[in-house]
C-alpha positions in Angstrom: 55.5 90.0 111.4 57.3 93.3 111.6 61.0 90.9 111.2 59.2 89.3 108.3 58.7 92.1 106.9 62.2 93.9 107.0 63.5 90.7 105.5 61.4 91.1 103.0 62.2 94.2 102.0 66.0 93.2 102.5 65.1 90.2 99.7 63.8 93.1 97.4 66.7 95.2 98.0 69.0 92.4 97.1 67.5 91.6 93.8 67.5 95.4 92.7 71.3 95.2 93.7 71.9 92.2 91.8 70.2 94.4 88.8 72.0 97.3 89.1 75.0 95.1 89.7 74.9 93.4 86.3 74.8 96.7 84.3 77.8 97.5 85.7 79.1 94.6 85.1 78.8 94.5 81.4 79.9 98.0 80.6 82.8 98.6 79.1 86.2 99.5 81.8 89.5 99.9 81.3 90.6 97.2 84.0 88.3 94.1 85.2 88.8 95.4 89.1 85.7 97.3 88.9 83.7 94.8 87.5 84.6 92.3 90.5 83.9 95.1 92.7 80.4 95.3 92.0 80.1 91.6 91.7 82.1 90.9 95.2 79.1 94.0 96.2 76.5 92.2 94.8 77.4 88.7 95.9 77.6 90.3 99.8 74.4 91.6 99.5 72.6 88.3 98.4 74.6 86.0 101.2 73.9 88.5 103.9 69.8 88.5 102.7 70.0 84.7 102.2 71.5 84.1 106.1 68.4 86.4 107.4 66.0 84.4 105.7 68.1 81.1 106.8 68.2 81.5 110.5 64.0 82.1 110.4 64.0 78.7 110.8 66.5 77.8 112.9 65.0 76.1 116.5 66.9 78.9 118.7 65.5 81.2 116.3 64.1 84.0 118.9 62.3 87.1 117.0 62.8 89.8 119.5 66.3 89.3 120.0 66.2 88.6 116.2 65.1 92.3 115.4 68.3 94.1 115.9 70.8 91.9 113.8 68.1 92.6 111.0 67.7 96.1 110.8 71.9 95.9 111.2 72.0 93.9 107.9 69.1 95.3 106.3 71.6 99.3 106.7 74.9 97.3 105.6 72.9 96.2 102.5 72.0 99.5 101.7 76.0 101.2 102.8 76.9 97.7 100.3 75.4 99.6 97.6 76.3 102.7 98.4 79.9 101.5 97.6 78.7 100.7 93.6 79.6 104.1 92.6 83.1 103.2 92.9 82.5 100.8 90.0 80.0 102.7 88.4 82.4 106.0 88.2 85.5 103.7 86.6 83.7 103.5 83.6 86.1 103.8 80.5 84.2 106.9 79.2 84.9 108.4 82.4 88.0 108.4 83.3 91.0 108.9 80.8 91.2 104.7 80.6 94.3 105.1 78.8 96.1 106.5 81.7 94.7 103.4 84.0 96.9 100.5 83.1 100.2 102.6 83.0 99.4 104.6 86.6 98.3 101.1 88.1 102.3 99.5 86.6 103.5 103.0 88.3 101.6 102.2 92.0 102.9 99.0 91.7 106.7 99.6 91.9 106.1 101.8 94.9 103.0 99.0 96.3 103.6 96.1 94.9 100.6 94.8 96.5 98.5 97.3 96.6 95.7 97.7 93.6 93.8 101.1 92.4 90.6 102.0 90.8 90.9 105.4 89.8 87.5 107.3 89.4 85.9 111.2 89.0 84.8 112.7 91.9 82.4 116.0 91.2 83.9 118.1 93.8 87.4 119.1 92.6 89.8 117.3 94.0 92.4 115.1 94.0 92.1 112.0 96.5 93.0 108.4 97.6 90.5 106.3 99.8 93.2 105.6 102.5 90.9 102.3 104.0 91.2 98.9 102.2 87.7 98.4 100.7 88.1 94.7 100.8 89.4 95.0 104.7 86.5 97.1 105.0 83.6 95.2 103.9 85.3 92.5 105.2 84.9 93.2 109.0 81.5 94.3 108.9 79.9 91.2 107.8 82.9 88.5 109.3 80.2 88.2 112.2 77.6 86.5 110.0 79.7 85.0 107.1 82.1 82.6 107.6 85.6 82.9 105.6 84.6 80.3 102.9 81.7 82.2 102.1 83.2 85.2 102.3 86.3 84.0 99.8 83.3 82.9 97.8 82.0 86.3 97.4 84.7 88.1 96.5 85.7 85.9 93.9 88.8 87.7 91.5 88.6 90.3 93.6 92.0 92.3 94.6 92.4 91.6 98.4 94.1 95.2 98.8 92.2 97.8 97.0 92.1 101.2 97.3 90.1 104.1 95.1 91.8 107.1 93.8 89.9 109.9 92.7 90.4 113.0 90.2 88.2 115.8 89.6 85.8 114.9 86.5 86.3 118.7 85.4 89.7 118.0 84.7 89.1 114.6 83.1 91.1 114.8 80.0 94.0 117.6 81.8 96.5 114.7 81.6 99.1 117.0 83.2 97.6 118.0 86.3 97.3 114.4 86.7 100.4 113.9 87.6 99.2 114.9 91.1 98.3 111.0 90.9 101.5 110.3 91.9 101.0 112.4 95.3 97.7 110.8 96.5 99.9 107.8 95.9 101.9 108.6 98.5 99.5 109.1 101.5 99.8 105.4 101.3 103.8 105.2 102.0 103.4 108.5 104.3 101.5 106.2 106.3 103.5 103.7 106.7 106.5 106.4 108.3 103.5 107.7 110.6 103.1 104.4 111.6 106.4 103.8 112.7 107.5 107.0 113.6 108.0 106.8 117.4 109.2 110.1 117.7 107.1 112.4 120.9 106.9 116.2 121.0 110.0 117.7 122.7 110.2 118.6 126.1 110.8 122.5 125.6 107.6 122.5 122.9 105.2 120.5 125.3 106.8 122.7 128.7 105.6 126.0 126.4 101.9 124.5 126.2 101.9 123.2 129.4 103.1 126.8 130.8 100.9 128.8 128.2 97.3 126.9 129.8 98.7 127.7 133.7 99.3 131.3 132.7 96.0 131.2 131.3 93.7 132.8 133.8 90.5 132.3 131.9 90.8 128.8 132.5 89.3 127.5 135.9 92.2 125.2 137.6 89.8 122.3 137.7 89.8 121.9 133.5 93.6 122.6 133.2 94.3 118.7 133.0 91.8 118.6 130.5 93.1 121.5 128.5 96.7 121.0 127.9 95.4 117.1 126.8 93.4 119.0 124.1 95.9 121.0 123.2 98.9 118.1 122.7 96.2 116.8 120.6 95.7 119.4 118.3 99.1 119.5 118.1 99.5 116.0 116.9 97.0 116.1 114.5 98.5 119.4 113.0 101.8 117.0 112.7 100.2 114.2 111.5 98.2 116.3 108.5 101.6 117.8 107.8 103.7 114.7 107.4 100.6 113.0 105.3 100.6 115.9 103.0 104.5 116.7 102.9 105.2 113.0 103.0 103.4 112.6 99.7 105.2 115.2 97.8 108.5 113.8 98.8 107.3 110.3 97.0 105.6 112.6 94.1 109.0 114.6 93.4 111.0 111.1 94.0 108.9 109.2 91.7 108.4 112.1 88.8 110.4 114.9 89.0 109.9 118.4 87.8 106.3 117.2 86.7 104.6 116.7 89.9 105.8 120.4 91.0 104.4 121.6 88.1 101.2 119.8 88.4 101.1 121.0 92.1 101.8 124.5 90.9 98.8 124.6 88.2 96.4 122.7 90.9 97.3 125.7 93.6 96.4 128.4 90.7 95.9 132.0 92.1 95.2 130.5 95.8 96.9 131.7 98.4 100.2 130.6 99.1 100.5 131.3 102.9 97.3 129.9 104.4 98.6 128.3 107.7 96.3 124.9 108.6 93.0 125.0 110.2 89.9 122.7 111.1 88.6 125.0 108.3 91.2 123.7 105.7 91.4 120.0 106.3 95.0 121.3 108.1 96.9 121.3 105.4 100.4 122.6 105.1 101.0 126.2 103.5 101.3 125.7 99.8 104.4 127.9 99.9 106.2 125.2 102.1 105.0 122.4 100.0 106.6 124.1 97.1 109.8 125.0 98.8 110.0 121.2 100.4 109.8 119.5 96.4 112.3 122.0 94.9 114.9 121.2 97.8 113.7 117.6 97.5 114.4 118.4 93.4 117.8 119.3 94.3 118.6 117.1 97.5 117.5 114.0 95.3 118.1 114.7 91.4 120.8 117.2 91.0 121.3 116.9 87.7 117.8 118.4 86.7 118.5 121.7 88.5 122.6 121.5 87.5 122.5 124.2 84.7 126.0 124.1 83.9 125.6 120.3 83.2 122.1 120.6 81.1 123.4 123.6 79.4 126.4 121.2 78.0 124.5 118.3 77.5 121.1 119.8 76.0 121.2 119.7 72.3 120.4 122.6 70.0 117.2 121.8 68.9 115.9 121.6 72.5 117.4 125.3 74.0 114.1 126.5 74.0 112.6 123.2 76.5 116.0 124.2 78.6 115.2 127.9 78.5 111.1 128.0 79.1 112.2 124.9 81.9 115.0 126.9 83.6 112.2 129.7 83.8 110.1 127.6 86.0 112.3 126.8 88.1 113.0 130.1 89.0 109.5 131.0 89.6 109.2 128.1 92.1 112.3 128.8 94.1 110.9 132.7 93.6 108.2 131.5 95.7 110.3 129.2 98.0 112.6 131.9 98.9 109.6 134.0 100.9 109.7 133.2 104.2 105.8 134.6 104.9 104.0 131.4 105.6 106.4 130.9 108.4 105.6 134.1 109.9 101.9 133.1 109.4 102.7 129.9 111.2 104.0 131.9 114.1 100.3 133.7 114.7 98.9 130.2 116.2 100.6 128.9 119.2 99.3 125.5 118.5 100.4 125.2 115.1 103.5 126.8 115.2 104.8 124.2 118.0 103.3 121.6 115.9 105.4 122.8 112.9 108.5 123.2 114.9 107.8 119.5 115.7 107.7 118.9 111.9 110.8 121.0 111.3 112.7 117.8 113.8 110.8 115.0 111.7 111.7 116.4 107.9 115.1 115.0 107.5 113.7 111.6 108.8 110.8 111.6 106.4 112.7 112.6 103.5 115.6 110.0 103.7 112.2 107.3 104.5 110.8 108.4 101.3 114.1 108.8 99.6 115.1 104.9 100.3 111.3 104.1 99.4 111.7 105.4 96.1 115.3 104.8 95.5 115.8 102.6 92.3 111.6 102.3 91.1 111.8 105.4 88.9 113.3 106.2 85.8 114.5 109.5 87.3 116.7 108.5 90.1 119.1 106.3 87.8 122.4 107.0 87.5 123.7 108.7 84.7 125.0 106.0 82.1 125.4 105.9 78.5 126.6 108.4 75.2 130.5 109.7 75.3 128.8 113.5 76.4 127.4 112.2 79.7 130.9 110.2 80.4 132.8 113.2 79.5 131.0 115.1 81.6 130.9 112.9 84.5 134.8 113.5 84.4 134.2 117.4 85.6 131.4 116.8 87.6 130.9 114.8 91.2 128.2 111.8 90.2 125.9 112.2 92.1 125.0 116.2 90.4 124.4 114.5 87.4 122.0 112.2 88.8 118.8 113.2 86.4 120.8 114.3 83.4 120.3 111.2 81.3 116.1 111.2 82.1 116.6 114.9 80.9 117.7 114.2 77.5 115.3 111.7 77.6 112.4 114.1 77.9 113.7 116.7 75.6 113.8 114.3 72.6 110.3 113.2 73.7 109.4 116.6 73.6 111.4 118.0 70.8 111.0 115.1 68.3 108.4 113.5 69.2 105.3 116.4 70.6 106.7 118.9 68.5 106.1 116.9 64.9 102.4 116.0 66.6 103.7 112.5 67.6 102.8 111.1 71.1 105.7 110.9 72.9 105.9 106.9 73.5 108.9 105.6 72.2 111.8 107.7 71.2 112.7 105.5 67.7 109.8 104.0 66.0 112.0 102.3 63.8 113.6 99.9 66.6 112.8 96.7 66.8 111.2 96.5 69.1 110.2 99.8 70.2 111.6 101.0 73.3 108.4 102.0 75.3 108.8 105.6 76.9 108.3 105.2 81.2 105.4 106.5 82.6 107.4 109.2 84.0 109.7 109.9 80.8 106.0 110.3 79.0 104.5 113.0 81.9 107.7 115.2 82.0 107.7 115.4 78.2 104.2 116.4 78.3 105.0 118.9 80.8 108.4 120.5 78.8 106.3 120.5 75.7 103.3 122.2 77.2 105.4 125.0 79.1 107.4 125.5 76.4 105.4 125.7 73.4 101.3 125.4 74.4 100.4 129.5 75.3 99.7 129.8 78.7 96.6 131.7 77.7 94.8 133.4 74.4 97.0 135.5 72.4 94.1 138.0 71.5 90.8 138.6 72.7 89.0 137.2 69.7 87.3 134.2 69.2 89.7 132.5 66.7 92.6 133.1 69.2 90.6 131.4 71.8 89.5 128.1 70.1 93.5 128.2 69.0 94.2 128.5 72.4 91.7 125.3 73.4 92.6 123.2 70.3 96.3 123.7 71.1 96.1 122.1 74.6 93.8 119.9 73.8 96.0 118.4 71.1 98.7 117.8 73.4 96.3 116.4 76.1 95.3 113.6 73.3 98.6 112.7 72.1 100.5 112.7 76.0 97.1 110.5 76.8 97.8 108.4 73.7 101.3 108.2 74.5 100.4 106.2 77.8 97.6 103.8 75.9 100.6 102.7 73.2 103.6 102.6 75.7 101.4 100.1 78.2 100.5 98.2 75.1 103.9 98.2 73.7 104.9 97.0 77.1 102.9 94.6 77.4 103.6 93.0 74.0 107.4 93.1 74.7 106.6 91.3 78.2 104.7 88.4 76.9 106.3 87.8 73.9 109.8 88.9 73.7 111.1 88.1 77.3 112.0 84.7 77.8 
């Protein structure tokens, strides 16, 4: 009676899913993935219930043994559901929907397997579920459902799906979410971590090994066990740094000046030199994340930090973007040129061999992430085109001007295009047919535009020069945001009915 029952109860369960599933369903989203989602959820959830109330009447059917496979099914049902508020949070009204077709294109030069659904999260913070929900689901009901079924299920469903989350404060802060591009790479970090074979050196593991035998308040008998703790911790402080550093490399790589900057405005007033700790999720001192993208900056697109060569080629009319820009830059390598958070790394043992360890693995992760990126973004192009690039190209080595030609890009997007109140999606209107702006061409203008000529904060204390203040970022907000909606369409268009 008592399996009868929980199967009962499972059979309710089911139905409500099915229910909640459906309103999902016929909501409005700005990509059908989270609409299979919940259906692939709710379809689970019914063959799973419809298999318990199956095997009731099998002849080998044996009740006791029966009970714990149902109370198994009866908790994955309810985890099942649990998982609906990934399609329930990628609801077009809220997320910015017209950033979720062009960041999806974006993920899929670097993944080109690899699906998203981006979705709010209330805490604030910028994320990517690193599992494959699909995989996931997948091998904890493989046991009772056979493949067919299974295939049956999941219907349209993406078989490599991952979530990627923003903080819902920051909904409509287009800029900051350029940090997008950064939770995108924990994916590709992972795949280095994964082949990196590299072990800790002899002379950092012989100074932990020595440091627990010094030790006296350590009994001999849990030495062995000691020095195996700490090599862990010290792998896991490497591993957390190569995740997080790794992912700036492909952020910088893949967009430039804008994902510093979005990095710099997510950081705020924080501190700059907070080495890692279980209490911090072990991530890297923001000071070394900065100073790792501006070399990156320089290592992989010259041309943007060359201010001889964007002094020359920068027009007139855009001085100021060059100016406010060059500014910024400063300030970054301001910060990059302290060398405290390495003397706070030196205050832990642990980490500080950890990071030494790191220091061996940067060039390697740099050049992985570098040959990962190499050709997939508008940025890394060489510089081709109008008789001023050429003619400069004749006093400069090539590869410094590697970024010049995406730089006049931006500063006409910026200049004639944010600066008349016109999103920034194509650069001539009048071109048949429009040249869509990159995703990337579109997120640096934003950025120029709003460092150069958005205030940084009220001019006055009064209330008028406050809502000015607002109204000023949050008109450059819509049109960047707009920006990405027409570009994807224009895209689109071009793709399906120009391209033969």
């Amino acid at each position: 009676m008592e399996n009868d029952s929980v199967i009962g109860d499972c059979v309710l369960r089911a139905a409500s899913f099915r229910v909640h599933s459906e309103r999902i369903e016929n909501e409005e989203f700005p990509s059908s993935q989270p609409i299979y989602l919940a259906r692939a959820l709710s379809n689970t959830s019914q063959a799973l219930v419809e298999y318990l109330v199956n095997t009731r009447y099998l002849p080998y059917y044996n009740p006791t043994l029966a009970r714990g496979e149902i109370r198994a099914i009866d908790s994955i049902v309810k985890w099942l559901f649990e998982l609906l508020r990934y399609s329930d949070g990628a609801m077009t009204y809220k997320v910015p929907w017209s950033l979720v077709g062009p960041l999806q294109s974006f993920s899929a030069r670097l993944l080109p397997d690899t699906v998203l659904i981006l979705r709010p999260k209330w805490r604030y913070n910028y994320a990517v579920l690193m599992s494959n929900i699909v995989a996931t689901i997948k091998s904890m009901v493989e046991t009772v459902l056979s493949p067919t079924k299974l295939d049956e299920c999941f219907g349209e469903l993406h078989h490599n799906l991952h979530m990627i989350s923003f903080p819902y404060l920051e909904m409509q802060s287009v800029f900051l979410h350029a940090a997008l591009a950064h939770e995108i790479g924990h994916l590709i970090a992972e795949q280095f971590i994964i082949a990196d074979k590299s072990n800790l050196p002899i002379p950092l593991k012989d100074k932990i090994v020595s440091d627990v035998n010094k030790d006296t308040s350590i009994l001999p008998l849990y030495k062995t066990r000691e020095i195996t703790n700490r090599l862990s911790e010290c792998a896991l402080y490497r591993k957390r740094a190569l995740e997080e550093l790794g992912s700036d490399l492909v952020a910088v790589d893949m967009l430039g000046p804008a994902a510093m900057f979005a990095l710099y405005g997510i950081i705020g007033i924080r501190k700059l030199d907070d080495i890692p700790s279980a209490q911090n999720n072990r991530y890297p001192p923001r000071r070394q994340r900065i100073r790792l993208m501006l070399k990156e900056l320089k290592d992989y697109l010259p041309g943007l930090v060359n201010w001889s060569a964007l002094e020359e080629l920068t027009p007139d009319n855009s001085n100021y973007i060059l100016t406010t820009y060059k500014k910024h830059i400063e300030k970054m390598e301001k910060i990059a040129s302290s060398t405290s958070d390495i003397a706070a790394l030196k205050t832990d043992t642990i980490v500080d061999i950890a990071y030494q360890w790191v220091e061996d693995s940067i060039e390697n992760l740099s050049k992985y992430m570098q040959g990962h990126c190499a050709g997939k973004s508008e940025l890394s192009l060489a510089v081709k085109g109008g008789k001023s690039e050429l003619s400069l190209a004749a006093k400069h080595d090539d590869k410094q001007l590697i970024g010049t030609a995406f730089w006049l890009k931006i500063c006409d997007l910026a200049n004639s295009r944010l600066n008349l109140i016109l999103p920034p999606n194509t650069l001539d209107d009048t071109e048949t047919p429009p040249k869509p702006a990159s995703f990337e061409a579109i997120m640096n203008a934003g950025w120029l535009f709003l460092l150069s000529k958005v205030p940084q904060l009220p001019e006055d204390k009064d209330i008028a020069s406050v809502r000015e203040f607002v109204d000023k970022h949050q008109q450059a907000e819509r049109l960047t945001l707009r920006a990405f909606e027409l570009s994807d369409i224009q895209l689109k268009y071009n793709k399906k009915y120009l391209v033969r």
